[in-house]
N, C-alpha and C positions, 0 to 999 in steps of 0.2 A: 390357114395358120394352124388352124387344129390338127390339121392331117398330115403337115410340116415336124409339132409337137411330136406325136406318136411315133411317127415314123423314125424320131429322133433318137426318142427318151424310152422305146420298148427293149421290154427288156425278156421279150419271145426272142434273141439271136437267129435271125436265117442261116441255117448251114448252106453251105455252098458245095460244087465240086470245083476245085483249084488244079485238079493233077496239069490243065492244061497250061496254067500259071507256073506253075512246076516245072513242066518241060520247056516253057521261054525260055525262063531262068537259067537253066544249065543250058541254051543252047546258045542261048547270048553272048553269057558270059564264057563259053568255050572260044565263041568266034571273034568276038571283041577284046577279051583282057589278054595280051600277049606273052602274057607272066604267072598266069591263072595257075597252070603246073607246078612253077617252083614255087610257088606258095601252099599248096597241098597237095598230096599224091592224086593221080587219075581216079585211081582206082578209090581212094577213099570219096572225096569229089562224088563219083557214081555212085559210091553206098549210099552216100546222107540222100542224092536225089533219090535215089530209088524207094529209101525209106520213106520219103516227104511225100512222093506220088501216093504210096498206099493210105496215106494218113490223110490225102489232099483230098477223097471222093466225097466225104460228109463231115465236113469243120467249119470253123466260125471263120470270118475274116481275121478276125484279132485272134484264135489261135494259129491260123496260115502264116500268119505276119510274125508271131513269134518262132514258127518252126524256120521260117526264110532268116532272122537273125542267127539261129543255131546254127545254120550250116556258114552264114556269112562269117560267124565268128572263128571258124576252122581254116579258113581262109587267109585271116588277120593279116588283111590290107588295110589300112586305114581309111584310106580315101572309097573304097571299093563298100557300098552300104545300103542298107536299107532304108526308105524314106516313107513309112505310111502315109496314107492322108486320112487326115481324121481329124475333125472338126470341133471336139471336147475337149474340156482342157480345168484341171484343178486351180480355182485361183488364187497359184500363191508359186512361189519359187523356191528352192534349197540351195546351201551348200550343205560340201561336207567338210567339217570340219576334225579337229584330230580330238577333240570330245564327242563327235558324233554330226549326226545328219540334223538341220535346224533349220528356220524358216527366215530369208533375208529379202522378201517383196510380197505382199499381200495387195488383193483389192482391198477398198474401204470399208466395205462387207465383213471381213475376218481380220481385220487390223487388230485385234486382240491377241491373237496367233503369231504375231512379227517378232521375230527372234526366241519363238518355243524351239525345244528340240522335239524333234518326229520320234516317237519308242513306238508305235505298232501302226496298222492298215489293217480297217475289220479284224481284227484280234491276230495277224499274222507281228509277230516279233519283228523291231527293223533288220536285226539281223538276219531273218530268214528271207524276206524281203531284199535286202542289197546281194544275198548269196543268188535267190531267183536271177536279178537282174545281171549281176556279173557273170552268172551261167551263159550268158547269150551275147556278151562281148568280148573282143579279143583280149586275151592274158599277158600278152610281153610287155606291157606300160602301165604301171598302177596310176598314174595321172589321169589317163584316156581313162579306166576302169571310173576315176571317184568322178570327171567330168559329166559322164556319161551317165552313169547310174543316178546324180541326182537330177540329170534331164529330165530323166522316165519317169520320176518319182510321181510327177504331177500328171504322169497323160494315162489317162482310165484305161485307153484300148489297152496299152500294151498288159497295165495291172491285170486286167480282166484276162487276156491273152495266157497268161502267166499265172493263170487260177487264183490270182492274191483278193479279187473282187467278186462280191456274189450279186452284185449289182452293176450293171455297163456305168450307168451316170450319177452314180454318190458311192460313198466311202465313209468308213468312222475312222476318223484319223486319231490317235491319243497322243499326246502330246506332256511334255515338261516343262513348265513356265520358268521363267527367268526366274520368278520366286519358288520354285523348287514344289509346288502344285503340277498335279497330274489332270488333265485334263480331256474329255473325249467328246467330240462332238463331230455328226454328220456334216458332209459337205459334197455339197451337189457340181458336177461338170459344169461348165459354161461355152459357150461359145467360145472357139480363139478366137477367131476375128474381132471380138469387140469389145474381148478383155483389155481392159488396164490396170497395170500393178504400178502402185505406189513405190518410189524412191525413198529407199529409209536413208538417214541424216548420217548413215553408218557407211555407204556406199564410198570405197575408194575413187579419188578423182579419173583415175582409168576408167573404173569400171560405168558408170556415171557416162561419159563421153561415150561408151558405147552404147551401154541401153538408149539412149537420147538419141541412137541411128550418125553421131557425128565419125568423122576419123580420122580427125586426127586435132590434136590442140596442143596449148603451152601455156605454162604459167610459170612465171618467175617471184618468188619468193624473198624479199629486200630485208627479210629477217635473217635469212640464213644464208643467201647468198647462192643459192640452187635454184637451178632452171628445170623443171620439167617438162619433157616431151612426150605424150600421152600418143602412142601411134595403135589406133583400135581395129584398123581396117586396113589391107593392103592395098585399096582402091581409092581413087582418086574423089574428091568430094565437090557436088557440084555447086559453083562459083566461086570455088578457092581451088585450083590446081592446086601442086603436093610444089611444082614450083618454084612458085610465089608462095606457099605456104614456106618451104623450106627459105627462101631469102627471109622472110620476117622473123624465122626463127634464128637464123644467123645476125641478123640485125638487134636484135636483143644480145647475143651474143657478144657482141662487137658495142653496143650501149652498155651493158652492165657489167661484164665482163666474169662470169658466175663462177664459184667457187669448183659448182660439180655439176655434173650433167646426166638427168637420170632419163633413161629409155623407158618408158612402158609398156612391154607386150606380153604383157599378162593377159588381158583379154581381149587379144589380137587372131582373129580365126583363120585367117590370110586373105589370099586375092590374087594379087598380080605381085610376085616378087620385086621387077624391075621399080616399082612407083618409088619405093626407096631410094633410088639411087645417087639422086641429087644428093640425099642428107650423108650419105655412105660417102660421096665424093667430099662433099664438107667437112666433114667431122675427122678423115682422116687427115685432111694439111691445119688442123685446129690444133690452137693450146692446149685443148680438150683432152684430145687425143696423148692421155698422159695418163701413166699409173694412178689411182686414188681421187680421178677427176671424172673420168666414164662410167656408168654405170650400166647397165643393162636388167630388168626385170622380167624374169620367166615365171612361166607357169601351168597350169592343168590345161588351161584355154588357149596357149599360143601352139598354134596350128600350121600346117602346110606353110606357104609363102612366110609367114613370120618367123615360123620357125626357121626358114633359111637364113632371112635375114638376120635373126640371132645368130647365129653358125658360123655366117658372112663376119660381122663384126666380131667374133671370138675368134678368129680366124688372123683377122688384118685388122685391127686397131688392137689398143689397150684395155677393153673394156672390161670390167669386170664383172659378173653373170651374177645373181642375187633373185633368190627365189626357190623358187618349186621346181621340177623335173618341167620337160614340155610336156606336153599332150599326145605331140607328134615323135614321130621317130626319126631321128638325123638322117639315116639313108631310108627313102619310102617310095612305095610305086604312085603317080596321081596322075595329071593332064588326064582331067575325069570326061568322061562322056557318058551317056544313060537312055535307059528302054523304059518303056512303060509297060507290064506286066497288064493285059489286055481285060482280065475278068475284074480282078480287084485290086486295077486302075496304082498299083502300089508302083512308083519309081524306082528304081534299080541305078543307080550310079556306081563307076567302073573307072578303073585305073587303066592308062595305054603308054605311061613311060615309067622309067626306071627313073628316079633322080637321085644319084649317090653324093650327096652331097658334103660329105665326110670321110675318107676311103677308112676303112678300118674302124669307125667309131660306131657300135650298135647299138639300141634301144635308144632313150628319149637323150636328148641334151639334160646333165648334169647339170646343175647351177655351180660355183665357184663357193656361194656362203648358200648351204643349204638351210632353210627356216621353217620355225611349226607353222602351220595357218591355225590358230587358235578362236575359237566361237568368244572363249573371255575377252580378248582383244577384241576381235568384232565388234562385240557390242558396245564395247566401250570408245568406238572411234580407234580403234589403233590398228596401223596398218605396221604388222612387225618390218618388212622388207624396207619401206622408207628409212622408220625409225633405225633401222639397224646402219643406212649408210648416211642416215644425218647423225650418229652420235660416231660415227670408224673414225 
């Protein structure tokens, strides 16, 4: 266990040489991504590697990892990414919100911290901070940028990676309390595997049903007369097929008869497109299927297959789109497949089709009623998107 600790928590960094990881990378990815070109010239492609080689003979893992986003990000495929594996992890989650970057999941440990906003990392500004992190991801989607960037937030390697850390496994986070106190206090990595973050009481019903690992639910509302269908996952949930899930949700339908009917794929990452298609066939010969009655919620987190299926029904129903930008891009390369970069063990996932799933329509899906995501609202239970189609 002791030798386990050190090996874990030192903070001597082994330099490695990577150039070998280097040239997988570009040769992989020449051979495998069939689109690799028209998403960035050859020739530039061959700079970034050539440069990576010379930087790969004496580097850290977590700066190799962050040079392998920089060229992934010139690329800006979505689907097409870098997957460290790295076993630290800050305990506590962010969003971003349009006041700023703040804290909505802690363990029990730092629950003092739930709903601070983040102002600095070791005395780096957040603003120089989120500029670091957007440096290393793709630019054509401000959604994918704010999703992404407070992923990182909490994973030390990449900080460290990205010179924001002078320590692998802690950090002095400062913070702004809800009572407008500044506050700074250390915080050590932990374990992911055996982290658990606390559900704040602030959690939208979507988002709730995903962390919980479920995907998909409903609830119907006898106040207002609205049905919600919370759809979290593209993928089928085990002992409830999508089915039988989808007749119970028509069966309420057909028992209550609901005013309006809201979609949730806000924090829908995707999966398997087709799992939908039951409720797609439903919804279209439905009452439903009526101006001022469908809803539809986007957002930063609906992804690949979700995001089709958002497309899908802006496409062929009535529904009306409410929320944020996607995450994803209406027409995107995916049907991922991936290498494992052999020294430092880093995953590499890659795109092998085109899916244009919108002929002419570029960057993310627009919403219909675009809305702030607001940290005030947040904390206060209020989810703008609902409220906005239970008061239209």
């Amino acid at each position: 266990m002791l030798f386990w600790s050190n090996s874990i928590f030192s903070q001597n960094i082994t330099r490695y040489d990577y150039s070998g990881d280097a040239a997988v990378f570009a040769n992989q990815l020449k051979s495998g991504h069939p689109y690799l070109f028209k998403l960035i010239p050859e020739d530039t492609f061959d700079l970034l590697i050539t440069g990576l080689k010379q930087k790969a003979h004496n580097i850290s893992k977590e700066a190799f990892t962050v040079e392998l986003f920089r060229i992934n990000a010139h690329i800006a495929d979505e689907h097409t990414r870098i997957a460290p594996i790295d076993s630290l992890i800050f305990p506590m989650r962010f969003e971003w919100f349009d006041e700023g970057m703040a804290v909505i999941m802690t363990d029990s440990l730092h629950h003092q911290h739930l709903f601070s906003r983040l102002i600095a990392i070791d005395g780096h500004s957040i603003a120089e901070v989120l500029h670091a992190l957007s440096g290393i991801l793709k630019k054509d989607n401000v959604s994918f940028q704010k999703f992404w960037t407070a992923y990182y937030l909490n994973r030390p390697a990449m900080l460290y990676g990205l010179g924001l850390l002078e320590q692998r496994d802690r950090a002095t986070f400062t913070f702004l309390t809800s009572s407008g106190d500044t506050v700074s206090t250390t915080i050590h990595a932990v374990l992911a595997a055996v982290l658990r973050l606390n559900y704040c009481r602030n959690l939208p019903m979507g988002m709730q049903v995903a962390m919980e690992g479920r995907h998909y639910d409903y609830k119907y509302d006898d106040t207002t007369g609205v049905l919600f269908f919370e759809y979290a996952s593209c993928s089928e949930e085990e002992g409830l097929p999508f089915r039988e899930f989808n007749k119970q949700l028509f069966d309420m339908v057909k028992a209550k008869h609901p005013s309006k009917l809201i979609v949730d794929l806000r924090y829908n990452g995707g999966g398997n497109s087709s799992v939908l298609n039951p409720f797609l066939r439903s919804i279209r010969s439905s009452y439903l299927n009526a101006p001022g009655k469908l809803y539809v919620l986007t957002g930063r987190r609906t992804f690949s297959s979700a995001l089709m299926n958002a497309v899908e029904m802006v496409r062929t129903t009535h529904a009306i789109t409410v929320g944020e930008p996607t995450g994803a891009n209406i027409n995107h390369y995916g049907e991922v497949k991936s290498f494992v970069l052999p020294d430092s063990k880093i995953i590499v996932y890659y795109s092998t089709k085109y899916w244009e799933n919108w002929s002419g329509h570029d960057g993310p899906l627009i919403p219909d009623v675009s809305l702030e995501h607001r940290y005030s609202n947040f904390i206060n239970g209020r989810d703008e998107a609902l409220e906005y189609i239970l008061h239209h």
